[in-house]
GULO-669195 format. One record per residue (C-alpha): residue in three letters; x, y, z. Coordinates in steps of 0.25 Angstrom, whole numbers, plus 5000, padded with zeros to 4 digits. Each point is the difference from the previous one (the first is absolute). Last residue first. Layout:
BEGIN
 residuo    u    v    w
     ALA    X    Y    Z
...
END
This chain:
BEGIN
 residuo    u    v    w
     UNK 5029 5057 4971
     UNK 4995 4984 4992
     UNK 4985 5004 4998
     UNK 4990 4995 5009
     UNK 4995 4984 5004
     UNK 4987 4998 4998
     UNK 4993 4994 5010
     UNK 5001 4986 5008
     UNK 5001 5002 5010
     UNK 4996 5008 5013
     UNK 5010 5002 5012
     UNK 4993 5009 5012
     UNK 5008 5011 5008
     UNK 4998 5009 5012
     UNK 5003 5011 5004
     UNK 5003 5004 5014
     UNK 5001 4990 5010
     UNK 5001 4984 4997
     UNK 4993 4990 4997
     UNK 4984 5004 5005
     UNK 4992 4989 5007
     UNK 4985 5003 4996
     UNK 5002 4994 4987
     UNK 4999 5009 4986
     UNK 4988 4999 4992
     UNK 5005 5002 4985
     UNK 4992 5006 4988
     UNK 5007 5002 4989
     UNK 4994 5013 4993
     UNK 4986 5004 4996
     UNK 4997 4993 4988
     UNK 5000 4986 5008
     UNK 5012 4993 5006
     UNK 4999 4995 5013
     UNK 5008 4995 5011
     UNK 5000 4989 5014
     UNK 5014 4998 5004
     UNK 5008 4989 5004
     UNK 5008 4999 5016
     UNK 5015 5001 4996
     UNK 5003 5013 5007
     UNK 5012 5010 4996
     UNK 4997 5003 4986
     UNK 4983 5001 4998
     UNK 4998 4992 4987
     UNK 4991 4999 4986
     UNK 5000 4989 4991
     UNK 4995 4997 4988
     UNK 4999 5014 4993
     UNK 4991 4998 4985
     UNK 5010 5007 4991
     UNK 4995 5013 4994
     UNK 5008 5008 5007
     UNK 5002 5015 4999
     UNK 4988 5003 4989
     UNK 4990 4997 5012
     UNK 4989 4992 4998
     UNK 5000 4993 5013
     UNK 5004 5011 5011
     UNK 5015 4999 5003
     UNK 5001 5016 4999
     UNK 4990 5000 5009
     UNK 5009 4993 5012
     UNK 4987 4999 5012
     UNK 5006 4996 5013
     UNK 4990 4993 5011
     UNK 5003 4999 5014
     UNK 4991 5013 5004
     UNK 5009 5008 5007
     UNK 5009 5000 4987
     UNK 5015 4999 5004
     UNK 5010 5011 4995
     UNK 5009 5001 4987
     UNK 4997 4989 4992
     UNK 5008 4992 4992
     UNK 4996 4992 4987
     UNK 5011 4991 4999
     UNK 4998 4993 4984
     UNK 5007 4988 4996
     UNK 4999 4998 4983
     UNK 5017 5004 5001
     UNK 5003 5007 5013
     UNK 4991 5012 5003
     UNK 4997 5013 5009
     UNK 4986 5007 5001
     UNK 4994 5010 5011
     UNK 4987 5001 5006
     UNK 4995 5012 5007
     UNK 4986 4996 5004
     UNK 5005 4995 5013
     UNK 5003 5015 5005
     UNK 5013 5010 4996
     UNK 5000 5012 5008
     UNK 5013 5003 4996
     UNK 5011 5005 5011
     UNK 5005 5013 4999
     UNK 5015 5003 4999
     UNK 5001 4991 4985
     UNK 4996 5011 4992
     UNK 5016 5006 4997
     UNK 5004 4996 4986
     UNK 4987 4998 4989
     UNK 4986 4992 4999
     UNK 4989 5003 5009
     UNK 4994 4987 5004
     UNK 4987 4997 4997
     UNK 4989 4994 5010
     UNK 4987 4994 4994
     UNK 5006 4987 4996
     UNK 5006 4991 4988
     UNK 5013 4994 4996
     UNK 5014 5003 4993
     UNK 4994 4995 4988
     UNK 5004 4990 4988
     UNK 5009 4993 5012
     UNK 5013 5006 5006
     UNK 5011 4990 5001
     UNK 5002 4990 5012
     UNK 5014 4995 5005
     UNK 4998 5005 5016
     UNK 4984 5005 5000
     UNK 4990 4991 5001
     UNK 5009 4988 5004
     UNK 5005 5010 5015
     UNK 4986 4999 5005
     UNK 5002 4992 5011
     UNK 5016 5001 5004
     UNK 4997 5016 4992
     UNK 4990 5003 5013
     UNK 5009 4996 5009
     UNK 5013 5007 4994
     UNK 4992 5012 5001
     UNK 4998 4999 5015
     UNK 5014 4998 5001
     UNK 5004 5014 4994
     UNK 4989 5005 5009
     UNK 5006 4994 5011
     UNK 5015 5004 4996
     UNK 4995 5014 4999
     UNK 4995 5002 5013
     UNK 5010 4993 5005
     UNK 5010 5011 4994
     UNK 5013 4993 4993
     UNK 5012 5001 5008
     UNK 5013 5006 4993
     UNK 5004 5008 5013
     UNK 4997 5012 4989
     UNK 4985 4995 5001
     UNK 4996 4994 4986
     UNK 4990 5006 4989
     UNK 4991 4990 4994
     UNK 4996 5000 4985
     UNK 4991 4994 4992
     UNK 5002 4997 4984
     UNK 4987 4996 4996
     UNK 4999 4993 4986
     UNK 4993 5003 4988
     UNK 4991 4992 4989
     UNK 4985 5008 5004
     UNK 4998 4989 5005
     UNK 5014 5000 5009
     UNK 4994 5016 5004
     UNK 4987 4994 5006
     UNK 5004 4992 5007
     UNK 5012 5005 5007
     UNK 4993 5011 5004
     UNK 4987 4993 5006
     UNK 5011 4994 5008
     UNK 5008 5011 5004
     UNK 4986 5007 5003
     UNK 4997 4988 5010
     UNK 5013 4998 5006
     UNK 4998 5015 5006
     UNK 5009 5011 4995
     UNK 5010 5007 5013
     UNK 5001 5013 5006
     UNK 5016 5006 5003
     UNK 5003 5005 5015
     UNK 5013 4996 5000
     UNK 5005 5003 4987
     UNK 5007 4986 4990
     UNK 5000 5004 4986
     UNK 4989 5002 4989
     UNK 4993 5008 5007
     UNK 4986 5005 5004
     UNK 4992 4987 4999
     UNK 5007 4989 5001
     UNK 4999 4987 4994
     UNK 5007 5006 4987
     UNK 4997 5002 4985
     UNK 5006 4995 4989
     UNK 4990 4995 4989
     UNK 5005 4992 4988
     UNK 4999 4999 4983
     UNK 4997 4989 4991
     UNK 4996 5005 4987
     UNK 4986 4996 4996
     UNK 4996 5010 5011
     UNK 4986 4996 5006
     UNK 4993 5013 5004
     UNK 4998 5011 5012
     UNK 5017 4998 5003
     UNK 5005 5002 5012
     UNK 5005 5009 5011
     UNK 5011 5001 5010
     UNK 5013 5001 4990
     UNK 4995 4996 4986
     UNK 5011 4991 4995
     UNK 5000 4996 4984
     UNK 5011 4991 4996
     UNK 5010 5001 4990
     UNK 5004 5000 4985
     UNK 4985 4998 4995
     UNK 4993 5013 5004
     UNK 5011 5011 4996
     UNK 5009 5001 5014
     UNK 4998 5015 5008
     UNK 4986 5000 4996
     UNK 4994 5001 5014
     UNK 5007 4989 5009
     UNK 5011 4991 4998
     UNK 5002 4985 5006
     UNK 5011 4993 4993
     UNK 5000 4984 4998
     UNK 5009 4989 4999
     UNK 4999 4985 4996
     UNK 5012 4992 5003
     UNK 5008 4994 4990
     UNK 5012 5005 5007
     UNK 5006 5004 4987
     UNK 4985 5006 4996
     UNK 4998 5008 5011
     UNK 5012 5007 4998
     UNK 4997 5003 4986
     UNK 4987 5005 5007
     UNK 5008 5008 5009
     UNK 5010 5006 4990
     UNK 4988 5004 4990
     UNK 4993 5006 5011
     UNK 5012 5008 5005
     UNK 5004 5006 4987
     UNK 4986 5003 4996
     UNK 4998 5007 5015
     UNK 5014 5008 4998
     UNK 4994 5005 4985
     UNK 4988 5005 5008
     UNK 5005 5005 5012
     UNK 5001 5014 4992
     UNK 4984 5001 4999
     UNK 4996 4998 5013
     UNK 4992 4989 5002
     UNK 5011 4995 5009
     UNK 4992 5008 5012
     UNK 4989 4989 5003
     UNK 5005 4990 5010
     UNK 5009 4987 4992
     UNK 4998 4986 5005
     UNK 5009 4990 4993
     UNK 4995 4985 5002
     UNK 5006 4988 4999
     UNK 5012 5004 5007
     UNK 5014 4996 4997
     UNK 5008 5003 5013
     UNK 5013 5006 4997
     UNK 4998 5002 4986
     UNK 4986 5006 5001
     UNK 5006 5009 5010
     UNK 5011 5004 4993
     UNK 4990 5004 4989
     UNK 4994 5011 5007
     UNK 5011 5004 5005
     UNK 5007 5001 4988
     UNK 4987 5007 4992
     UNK 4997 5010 5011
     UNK 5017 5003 5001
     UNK 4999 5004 4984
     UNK 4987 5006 5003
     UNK 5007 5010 5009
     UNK 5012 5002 4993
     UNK 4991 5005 4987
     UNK 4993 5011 5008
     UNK 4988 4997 5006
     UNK 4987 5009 4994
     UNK 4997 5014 5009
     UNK 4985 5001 5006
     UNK 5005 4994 5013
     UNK 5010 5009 5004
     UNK 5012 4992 5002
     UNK 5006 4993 5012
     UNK 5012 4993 4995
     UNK 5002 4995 5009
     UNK 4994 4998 5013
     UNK 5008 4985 5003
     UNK 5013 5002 4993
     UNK 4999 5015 5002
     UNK 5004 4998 5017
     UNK 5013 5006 5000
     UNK 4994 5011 4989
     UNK 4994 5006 5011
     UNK 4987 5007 4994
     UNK 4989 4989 5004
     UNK 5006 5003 5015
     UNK 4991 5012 5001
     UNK 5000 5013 5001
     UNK 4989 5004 4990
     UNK 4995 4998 4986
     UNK 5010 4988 4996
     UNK 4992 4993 5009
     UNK 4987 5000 4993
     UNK 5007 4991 4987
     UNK 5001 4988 5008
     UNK 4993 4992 4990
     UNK 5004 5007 4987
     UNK 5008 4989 4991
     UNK 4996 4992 5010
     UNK 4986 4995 4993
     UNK 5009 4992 4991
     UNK 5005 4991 5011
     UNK 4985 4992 5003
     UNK 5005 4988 4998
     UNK 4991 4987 5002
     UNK 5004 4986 5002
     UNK 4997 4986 4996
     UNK 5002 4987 5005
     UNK 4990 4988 4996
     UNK 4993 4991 5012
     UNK 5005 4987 5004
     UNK 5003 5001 5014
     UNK 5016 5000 4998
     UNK 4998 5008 4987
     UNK 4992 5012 5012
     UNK 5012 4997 5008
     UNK 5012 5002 4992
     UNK 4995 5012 4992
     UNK 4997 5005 5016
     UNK 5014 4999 5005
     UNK 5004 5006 4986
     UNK 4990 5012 5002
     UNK 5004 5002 5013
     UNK 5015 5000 4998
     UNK 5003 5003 5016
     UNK 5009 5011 5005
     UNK 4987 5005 5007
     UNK 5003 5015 5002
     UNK 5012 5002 4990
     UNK 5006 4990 4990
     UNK 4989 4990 4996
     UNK 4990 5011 5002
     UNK 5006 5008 4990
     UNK 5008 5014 5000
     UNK 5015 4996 4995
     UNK 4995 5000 4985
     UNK 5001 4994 4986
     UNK 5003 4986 5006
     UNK 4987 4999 5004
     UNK 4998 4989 5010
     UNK 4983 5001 5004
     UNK 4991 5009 5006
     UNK 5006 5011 4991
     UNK 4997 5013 5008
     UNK 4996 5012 4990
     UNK 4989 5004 5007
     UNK 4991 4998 4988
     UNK 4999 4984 5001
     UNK 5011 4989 4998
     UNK 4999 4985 4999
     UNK 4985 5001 5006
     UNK 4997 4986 5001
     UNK 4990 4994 4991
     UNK 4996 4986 5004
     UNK 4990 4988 4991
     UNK 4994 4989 5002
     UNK 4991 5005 5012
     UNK 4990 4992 5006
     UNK 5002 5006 5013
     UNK 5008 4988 5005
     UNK 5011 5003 4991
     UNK 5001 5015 5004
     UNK 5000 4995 5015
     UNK 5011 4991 4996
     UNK 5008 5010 4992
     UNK 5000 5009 5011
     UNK 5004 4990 5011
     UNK 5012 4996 4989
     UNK 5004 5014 4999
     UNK 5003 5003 5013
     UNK 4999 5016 5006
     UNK 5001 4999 5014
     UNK 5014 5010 5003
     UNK 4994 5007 4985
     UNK 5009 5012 5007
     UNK 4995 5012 4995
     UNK 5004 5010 5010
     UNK 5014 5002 4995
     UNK 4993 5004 4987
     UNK 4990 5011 5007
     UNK 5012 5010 4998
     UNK 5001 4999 4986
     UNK 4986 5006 5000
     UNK 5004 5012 5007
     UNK 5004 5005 5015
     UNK 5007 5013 5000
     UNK 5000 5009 4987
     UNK 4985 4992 5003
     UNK 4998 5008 5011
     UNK 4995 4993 5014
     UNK 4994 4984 4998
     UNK 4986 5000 5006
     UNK 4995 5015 4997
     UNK 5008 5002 4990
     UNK 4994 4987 4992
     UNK 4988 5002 5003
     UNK 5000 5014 4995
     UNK 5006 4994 4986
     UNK 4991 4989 5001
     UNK 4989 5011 4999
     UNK 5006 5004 4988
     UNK 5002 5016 4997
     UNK 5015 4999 5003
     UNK 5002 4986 4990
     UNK 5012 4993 5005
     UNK 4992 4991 5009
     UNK 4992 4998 4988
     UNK 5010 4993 4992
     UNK 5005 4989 5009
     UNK 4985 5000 5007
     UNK 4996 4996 4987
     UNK 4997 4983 5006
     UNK 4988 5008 5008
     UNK 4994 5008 5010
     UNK 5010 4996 5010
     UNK 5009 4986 5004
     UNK 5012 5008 5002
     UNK 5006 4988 4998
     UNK 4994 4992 4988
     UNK 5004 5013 4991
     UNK 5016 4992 5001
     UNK 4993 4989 4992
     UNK 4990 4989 4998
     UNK 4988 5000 4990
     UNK 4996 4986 4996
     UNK 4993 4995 4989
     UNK 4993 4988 5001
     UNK 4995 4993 4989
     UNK 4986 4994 4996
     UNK 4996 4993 4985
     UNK 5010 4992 4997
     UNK 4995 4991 4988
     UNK 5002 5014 4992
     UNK 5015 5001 5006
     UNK 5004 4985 4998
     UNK 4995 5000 4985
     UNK 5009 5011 4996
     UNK 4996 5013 4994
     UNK 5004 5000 4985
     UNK 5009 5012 4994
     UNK 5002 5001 4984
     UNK 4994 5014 5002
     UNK 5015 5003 5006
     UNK 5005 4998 4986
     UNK 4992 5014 4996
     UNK 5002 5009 5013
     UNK 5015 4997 4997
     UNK 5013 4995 5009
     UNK 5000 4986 4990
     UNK 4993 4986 5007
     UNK 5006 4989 4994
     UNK 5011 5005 5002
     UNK 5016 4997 5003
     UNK 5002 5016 4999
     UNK 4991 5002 5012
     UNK 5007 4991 5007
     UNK 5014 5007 4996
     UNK 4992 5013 5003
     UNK 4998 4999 5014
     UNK 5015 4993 5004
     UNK 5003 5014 4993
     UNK 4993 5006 5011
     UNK 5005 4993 5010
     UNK 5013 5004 4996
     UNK 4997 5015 5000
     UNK 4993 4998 5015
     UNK 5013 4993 5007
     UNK 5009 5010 4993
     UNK 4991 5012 5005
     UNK 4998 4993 5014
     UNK 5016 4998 5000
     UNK 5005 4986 5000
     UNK 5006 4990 5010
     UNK 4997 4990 4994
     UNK 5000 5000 4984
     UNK 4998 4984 5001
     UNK 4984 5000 5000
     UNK 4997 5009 4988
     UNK 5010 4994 4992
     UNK 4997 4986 5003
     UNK 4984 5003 4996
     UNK 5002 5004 4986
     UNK 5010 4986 4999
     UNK 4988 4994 5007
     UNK 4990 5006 4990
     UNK 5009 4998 4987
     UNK 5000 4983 5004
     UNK 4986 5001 5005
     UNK 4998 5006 4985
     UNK 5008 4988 4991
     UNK 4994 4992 5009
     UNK 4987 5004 4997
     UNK 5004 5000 4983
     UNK 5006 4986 5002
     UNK 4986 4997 5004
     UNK 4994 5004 4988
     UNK 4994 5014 4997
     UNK 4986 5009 5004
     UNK 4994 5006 5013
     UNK 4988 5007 4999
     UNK 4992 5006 5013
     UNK 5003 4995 5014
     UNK 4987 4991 5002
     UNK 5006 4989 5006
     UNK 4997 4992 4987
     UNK 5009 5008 4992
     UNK 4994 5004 4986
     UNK 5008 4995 4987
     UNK 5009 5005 4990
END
């Protein structure tokens, strides 16, 4: 037995063995390719048992216990900053937020109203009917993955499928997909294709299980939720307190993983609602295919979760707009969004300054996270300038400061400073005051980046936790320097701190970062 050094977990046997299993895998694979044309139900049945022949081949076994086993890859805690990206149908009413789907249906919702008000009865006009308005006629994938490139980004999350139930990609399980209806384009497979193309790892999110009762208001008035003509893209509607029936996780767990056989992300994003309790045995039968999936590719894979829907080890932590008030020793990430109100495209949305995605991104990678940022595309398939500046703004900081944070690991403390952040999900909606004080550490072997998060109007940066005595490093530093200017600096080191008189010519906006070595390295996370 032996680890795989892409991170996937344990993989074990001799060569023969991993022909042996590609050999099973294509044969698995040949069966759920030639039976065209199929039904959904017979398509869905043998991609499920496509599911449990990968599972069966191992290592990774469908239990909370084997899935322990699990390694986060290299690739993703070098990463550092993603983009998610939140694109659908919701894109085209552009109101309130990327609910309008569910809200609209909802009689005591202000979208509801709007929505009357805008678009007549919804027994007449309903969120099926926005389809044909979503017609992506700008949308190119290779203009997206360039931006996202050029912001620093090594990482892209698409949204694959969100609540509304509208597949942005080819699912064979349904006729109600954007690469059958409105667009007629395979978004997600035009982007997988991209985003590789500009170097940066491909995942995807799914947000399916939250369906179940999505569209649940419409089934309380006269409206086109109840037509059975349209249940493949409403149903099933449910009341939201009641647990999926087995047919439904049965579809969840096929789509799910025809999409990782279609596309092979690296990433798997999940929103919150799988932590109830009867997903669980679908979710260890996933987990265990994926990461056996991973393994064949030899490809390092990942799956965000939130709360305590995964145990700590077998997948990621996400925290959806907030962070962490500590360094994690498990690697973990932040989504969150350059917008303020939504997470989709609305018209009249608010944006974050560059400065507080900064200060953000700092300080969650020492704490030993990454950000997850989303944008939210206009249904033509443009990206907002507003946005796409900000993006690049970002990119400019990282071309300078990019060593302090891509491929580092957290140091024996996240950093140092007056301002604490309030850890847990949703904080992120004001912007910190953090000041020049505020210090935070990241670290690549006896290299220390000592990052902080405003400029100090007096030229000089004191880091006290690198005062001469201090239990943290004991080495004597030898060199200290400013990344993004050449020009030598004057520093100290007495029982105060590491004194360090900055030039008059700043490198860069934002936070800036000095590189000091040598000092003890931290512990292997």
């Amino acid at each position: 037995m032996s680890t795989d050094g892409c991170g996937t977990g344990v993989r074990f046997g001799t060569e023969s063995h991993w022909r042996w299993q590609a050999a099973a895998t294509l044969c698995a694979l040949c069966v759920l390719t030639l039976a065209v044309p199929a039904r959904p139900d017979d398509k869905r049945q043998e991609i499920l048992r496509t599911v449990d022949a990968v599972v069966a081949q191992g290592p990774f076994r469908a239990s909370w216990e084997s899935l322990q086993a699990y390694q986060v890859p290299e690739w993703y805690k070098d990463a550092k900053f993603g983009i998610f990206i939140h694109w659908g149908v919701y894109s085209v009413p552009a109101f309130d937020n990327e609910w309008y789907p569910r809200n609209m249906y909802l009689p005591d919702n202000p979208v509801f109203k709007h929505h009357v008000a805008t678009y007549g009865p919804q027994s007449q006009f309903g969120y099926k009917d926005f389809i044909s308005k979503f017609r992506a006629d700008k949308f190119d994938a290779h203009h997206w993955a360039e931006l996202f490139r050029k912001a620093g980004a090594k990482y892209v999350v698409p949204v694959a499928e969100h609540h509304d139930g509208f597949p942005m990609y080819e699912c064979s399980l349904t006729e109600w997909s954007a690469a059958k209806l409105g667009p007629k384009r395979d978004v997600v497979g035009e982007l997988a294709a991209a985003i590789r193309k500009e170097g940066m790892h491909f995942g995807a999110s799914t947000h399916r299980a939250e369906h179940w009762w999505f569209f649940n208001g419409g089934m309380t008035f006269d409206s086109d939720v109840k037509d059975p003509r349209f249940a493949g893209l409403y149903g099933p509607a449910q009341p939201d307190k009641t647990q999926p029936d087995q047919a439904y996780l049965e579809d969840w767990l096929a789509r799910t993983a025809e999409l990782v056989e279609k596309y092979q992300p690296e990433v798997l994003w999940f929103d919150w609602w799988i932590e109830q309790p009867v997903f669980q045995p679908y979710l260890q039968r996933f987990a265990a295919y994926y990461y056996n999936r991973g393994a064949q590719w030899k490809r390092g894979v990942a799956i965000n979760y939130k709360l305590k829907t995964f145990p700590e080890r077998a997948a990621v932590l996400d925290i959806e707009r907030g962070q962490l008030d500590t360094l994690r020793p498990l690697f973990w990430q932040t989504d969150t969004s350059v917008s303020e109100k939504s997470w989709g495209y609305i018209a009249d949305d608010k944006f974050r300054t560059p400065d507080s995605l900064v200060d953000e991104l700092v300080d969650i990678v020492s704490k030993n996270g990454c950000l997850l940022l989303n944008v939210g595309p206009k249904p033509d398939g443009t990206i907002p300038a507003e946005v796409e500046k900000i993006l690049l703004e970002l990119g400019q900081w990282l071309a300078t400061n990019g060593e302090a944070i891509y491929g580092t690991r957290p140091w024996k403390v996240y950093g140092e400073g007056p301002t604490s952040v309030v850890g847990g999900s949703f904080k992120d909606t004001v912007s910190k005051p953090f000041t020049a004080q505020d210090i935070r550490f990241t670290a690549k072997g006896d290299t220390l980046y000592a990052i902080a998060l405003a400029w100090p109007e007096n030229g000089r940066l004191t880091i006290k936790s690198l005062a001469a005595g201090t239990a943290l490093t004991e080495r004597e530093i030898k060199s200290v320097e400013l990344l993004g200017l050449k020009a030598k600096l004057k520093w100290t080191r007495n029982a105060g701190g590491l004194i360090v008189e900055l030039p008059a010519q700043k490198p860069c906006n934002h936070a800036f970062a000095l590189r000091i070595s040598p000092v003890e390295p931290a512990p292997t996370r």
